[in-house]
C-alpha positions in Angstrom: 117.6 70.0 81.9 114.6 68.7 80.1 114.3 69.8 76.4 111.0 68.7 75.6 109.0 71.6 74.9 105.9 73.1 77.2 103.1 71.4 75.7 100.4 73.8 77.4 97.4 72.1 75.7 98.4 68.3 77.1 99.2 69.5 80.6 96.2 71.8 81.3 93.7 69.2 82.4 96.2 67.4 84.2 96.3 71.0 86.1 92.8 71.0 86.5 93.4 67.8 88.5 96.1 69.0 90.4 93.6 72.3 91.6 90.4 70.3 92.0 92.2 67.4 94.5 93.3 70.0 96.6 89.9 71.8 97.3 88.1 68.5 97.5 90.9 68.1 100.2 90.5 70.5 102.3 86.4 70.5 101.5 85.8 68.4 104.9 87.6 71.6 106.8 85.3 74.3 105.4 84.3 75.9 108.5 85.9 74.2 111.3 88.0 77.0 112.0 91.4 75.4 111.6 93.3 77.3 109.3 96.6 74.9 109.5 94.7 71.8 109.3 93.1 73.1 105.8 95.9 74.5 104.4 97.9 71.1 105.2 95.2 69.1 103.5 95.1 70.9 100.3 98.9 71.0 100.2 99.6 67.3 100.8 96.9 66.5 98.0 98.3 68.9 95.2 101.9 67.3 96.1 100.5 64.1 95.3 98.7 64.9 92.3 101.7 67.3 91.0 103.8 64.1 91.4 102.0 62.3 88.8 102.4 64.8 85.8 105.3 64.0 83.2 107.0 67.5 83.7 110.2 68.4 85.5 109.0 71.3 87.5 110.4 73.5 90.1 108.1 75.3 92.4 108.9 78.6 91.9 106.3 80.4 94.0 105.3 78.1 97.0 104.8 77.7 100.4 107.5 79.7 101.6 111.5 79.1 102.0 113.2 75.7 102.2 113.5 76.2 106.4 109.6 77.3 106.3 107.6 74.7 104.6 108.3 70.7 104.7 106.7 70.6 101.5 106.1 72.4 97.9 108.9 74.7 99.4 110.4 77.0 96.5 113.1 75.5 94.6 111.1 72.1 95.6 111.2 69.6 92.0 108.0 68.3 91.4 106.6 66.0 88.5 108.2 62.2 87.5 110.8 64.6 85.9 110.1 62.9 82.4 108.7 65.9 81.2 109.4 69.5 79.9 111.1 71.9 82.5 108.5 74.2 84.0 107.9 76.9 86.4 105.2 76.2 88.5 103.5 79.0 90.7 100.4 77.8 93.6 98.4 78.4 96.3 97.2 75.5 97.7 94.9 77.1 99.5 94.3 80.6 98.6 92.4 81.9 101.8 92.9 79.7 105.0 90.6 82.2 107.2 87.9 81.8 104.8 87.6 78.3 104.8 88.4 77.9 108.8 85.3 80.2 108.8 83.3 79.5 105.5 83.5 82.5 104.2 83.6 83.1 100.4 86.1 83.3 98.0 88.4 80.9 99.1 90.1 79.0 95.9 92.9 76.6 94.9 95.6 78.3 92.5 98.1 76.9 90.1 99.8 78.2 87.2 102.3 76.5 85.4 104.8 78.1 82.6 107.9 77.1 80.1 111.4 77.3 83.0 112.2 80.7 83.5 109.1 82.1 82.8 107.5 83.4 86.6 109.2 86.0 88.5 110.8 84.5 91.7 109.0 87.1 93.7 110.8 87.2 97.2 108.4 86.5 100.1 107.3 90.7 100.7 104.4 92.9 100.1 103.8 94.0 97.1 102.3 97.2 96.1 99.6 96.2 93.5 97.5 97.6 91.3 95.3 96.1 88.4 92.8 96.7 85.7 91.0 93.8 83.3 91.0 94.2 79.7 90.2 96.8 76.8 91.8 99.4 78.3 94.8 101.4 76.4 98.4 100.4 78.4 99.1 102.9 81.2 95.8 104.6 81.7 96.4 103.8 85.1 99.8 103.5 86.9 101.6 103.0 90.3 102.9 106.8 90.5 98.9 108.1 90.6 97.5 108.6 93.7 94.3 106.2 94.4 92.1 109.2 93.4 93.7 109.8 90.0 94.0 106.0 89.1 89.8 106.6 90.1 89.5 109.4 88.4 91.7 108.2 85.1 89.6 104.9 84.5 86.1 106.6 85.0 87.4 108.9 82.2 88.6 105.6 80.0 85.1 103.9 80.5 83.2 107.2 80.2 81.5 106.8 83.7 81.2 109.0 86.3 83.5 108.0 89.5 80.6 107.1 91.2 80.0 104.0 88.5 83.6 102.5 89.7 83.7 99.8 91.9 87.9 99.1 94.1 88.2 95.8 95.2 90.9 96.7 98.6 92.5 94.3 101.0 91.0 95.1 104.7 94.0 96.2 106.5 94.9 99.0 108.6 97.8 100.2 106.5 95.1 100.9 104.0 92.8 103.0 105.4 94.4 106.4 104.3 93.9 104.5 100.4 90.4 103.4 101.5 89.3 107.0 102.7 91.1 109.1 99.1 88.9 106.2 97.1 85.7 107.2 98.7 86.4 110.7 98.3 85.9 110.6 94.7 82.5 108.7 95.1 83.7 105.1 93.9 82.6 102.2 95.9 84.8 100.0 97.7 84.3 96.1 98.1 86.6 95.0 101.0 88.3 91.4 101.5 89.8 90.0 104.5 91.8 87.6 102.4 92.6 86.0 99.0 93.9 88.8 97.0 94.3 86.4 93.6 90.8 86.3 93.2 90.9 89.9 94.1 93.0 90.7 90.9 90.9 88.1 88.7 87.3 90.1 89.6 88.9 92.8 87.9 89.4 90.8 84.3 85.8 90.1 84.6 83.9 92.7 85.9 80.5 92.6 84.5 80.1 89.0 86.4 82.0 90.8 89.7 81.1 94.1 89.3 84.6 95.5 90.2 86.8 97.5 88.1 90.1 97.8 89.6 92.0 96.3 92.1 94.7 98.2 94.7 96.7 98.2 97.5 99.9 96.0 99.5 99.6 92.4 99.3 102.0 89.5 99.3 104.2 89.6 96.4 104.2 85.7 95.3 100.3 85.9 95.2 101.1 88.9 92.7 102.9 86.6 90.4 99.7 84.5 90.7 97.7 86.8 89.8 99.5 88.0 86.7 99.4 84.6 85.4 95.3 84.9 86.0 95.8 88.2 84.0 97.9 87.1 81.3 95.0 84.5 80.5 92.4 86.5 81.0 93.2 89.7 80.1 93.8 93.2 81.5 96.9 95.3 83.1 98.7 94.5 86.1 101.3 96.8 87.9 103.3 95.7 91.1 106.5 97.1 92.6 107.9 95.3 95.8 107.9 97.1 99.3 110.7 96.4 102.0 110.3 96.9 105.4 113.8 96.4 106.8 117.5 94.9 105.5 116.3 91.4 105.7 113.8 91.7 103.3 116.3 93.3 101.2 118.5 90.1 101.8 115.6 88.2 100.4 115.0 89.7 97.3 118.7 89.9 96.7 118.6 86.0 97.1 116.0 85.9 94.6 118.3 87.5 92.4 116.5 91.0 92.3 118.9 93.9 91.8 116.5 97.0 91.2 114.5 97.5 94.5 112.3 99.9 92.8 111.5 98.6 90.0 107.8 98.8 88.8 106.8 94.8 87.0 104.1 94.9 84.7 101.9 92.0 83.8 104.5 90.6 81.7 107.6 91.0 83.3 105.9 88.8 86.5 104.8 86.3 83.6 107.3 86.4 80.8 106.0 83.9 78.2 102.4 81.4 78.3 101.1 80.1 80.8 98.1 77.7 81.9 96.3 78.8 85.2 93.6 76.9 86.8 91.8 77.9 90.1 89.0 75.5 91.7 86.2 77.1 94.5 86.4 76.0 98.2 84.3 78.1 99.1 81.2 80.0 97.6 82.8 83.1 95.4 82.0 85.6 93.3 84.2 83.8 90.4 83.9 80.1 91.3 81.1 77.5 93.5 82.5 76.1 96.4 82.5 72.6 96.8 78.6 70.9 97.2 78.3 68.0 99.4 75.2 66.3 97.8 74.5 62.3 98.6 77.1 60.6 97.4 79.0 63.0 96.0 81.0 65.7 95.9 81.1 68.4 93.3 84.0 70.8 92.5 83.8 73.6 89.8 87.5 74.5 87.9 88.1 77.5 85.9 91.0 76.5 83.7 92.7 79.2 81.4 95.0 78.9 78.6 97.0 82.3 77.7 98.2 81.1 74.3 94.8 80.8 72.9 92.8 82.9 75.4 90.5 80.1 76.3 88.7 79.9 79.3 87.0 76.3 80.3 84.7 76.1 83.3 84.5 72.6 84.3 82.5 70.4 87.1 83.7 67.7 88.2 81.3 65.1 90.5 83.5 62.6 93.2 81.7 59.9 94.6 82.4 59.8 98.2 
């Protein structure tokens, strides 16, 4: 193994890169309304530009299994393998529906971390729940029913209910959640898709205007978003669900023992990471991509959680 050490500051912008060619990829797709034709694009274009960093990374949170995904598979090495050993987790394309139908919120994600560092979230639902910063540890938790988690940080931001804004996935299994978080007066702001960005709103919630995130989503895109957190800031809480024995199998693969375990920010994301997200589409956190004459122009956010820095970055492509 590799023992140089995980130089966060030299590889950040070289993640940047890595985020940025894959929505400038899959920019000519926005809207065409083929979800596997984007997703392929921004996926062959982060595997080329991951290939070109000195690191000796293993893709830790991916595309799904080996059998599922021809490339940036988990366990897949990635990098000139010259470099440090690092965990890499990614999305290349964070919200396939929304570009197939340009809606917003659609965004590249990579984080990257020293090896060992990322949970090796098996490929289930995760029941997640977060908060963004400045709040004292645990003044919300998974064991509270939505209206007390409601009810708990309206009391920690002395507010009224009816001043906190939910960001929830749009899925049937959450309409009994939806219907106890309108009970206490909050405001809801439903998303078809892209629940890492979800999660990030939260750490930023003047800009967004949402306070809390909740509800089931897929547990490596909660590893994804508690690397967001970690550089951001704010509380994160996710405990895996399992609908039948093979999922069990899968987490047990993944080396998981405790099926009930509740993972906090930190136990997802065990030591720093950098994290860099660029817009595909239009979003609440990030611009899309702008076709202007000549060029195209991307915009990066690109987080370091060592130093709690936070660079926004635009980047102009001649075309």
């Amino acid at each position: 193994m590799p023992s140089q050490d995980f130089n966060d500051r030299m590889l950040s912008l070289g993640l940047a890169r890595v985020s940025e060619a894959a929505a400038l990829a899959s920019a000519t797709l926005i809207g065409r309304g083929d979800e596997k034709a984007a997703d392929q694009a921004a996926v062959n274009a982060m595997r080329e530009q991951l290939n070109k960093l000195d690191i000796a990374g293993v893709v830790v949170i991916g595309e799904g299994e080996r059998d599922e995904a021809p490339m940036l598979f988990i366990g897949e090495e990635v990098g000139s393998g010259k470099g440090p050993g690092v965990d890499i987790a990614l999305d290349p394309l964070e919200g396939t529906t929304l570009t197939a139908k340009d809606m917003p919120n659609a965004l590249t994600v990579i984080a990257m971390g020293p090896r060992g560092s990322m949970l090796h979230a098996p490929d289930v639902y995760m029941d997640k729940l977060a908060i963004g910063p400045g709040f004292r540890d645990g003044v919300v938790t998974l064991d509270m029913s939505p209206a007390e988690r409601v009810s708990a940080l309206a009391a920690a931001k002395g507010c009224s209910t009816q001043d906190i804004t939910v960001c929830v996935l749009e899925r049937p299994r959450h309409e009994d959640t939806i219907a106890e978080i309108r009970s206490t007066g909050a405001a809801i702001r439903l998303i078809t898709d892209g629940d890492v960005a979800g999660v990030m709103h939260c750490a930023d919630a003047e800009t967004t205007g949402i306070d809390m995130y909740m509800g089931s989503g897929g547990a490596p895109e909660g590893v994804l978003a508690a690397a967001a957190l970690k550089c951001m800031g704010g509380q994160m809480y996710g405990r895996l669900l399992f609908r039948n024995d093979a999922e069990r199998a899968r987490a047990s693969k993944a080396g998981i023992t405790n099926f009930d375990r509740v993972y906090t920010r930190d136990d997802m994301v065990t030591s720093d990471v950098i994290f860099a997200a660029t817009g595909v589409t239009d979003g609440s956190l990030l611009a899309g991509i702008k076709r202007e004459p000549g060029f195209l122009t991307a915009e990066t956010i690109l987080m370091r959680s060592k130093t709690g820095s936070v660079r926004r970055m635009t980047y102009r492509n001649p075309i």
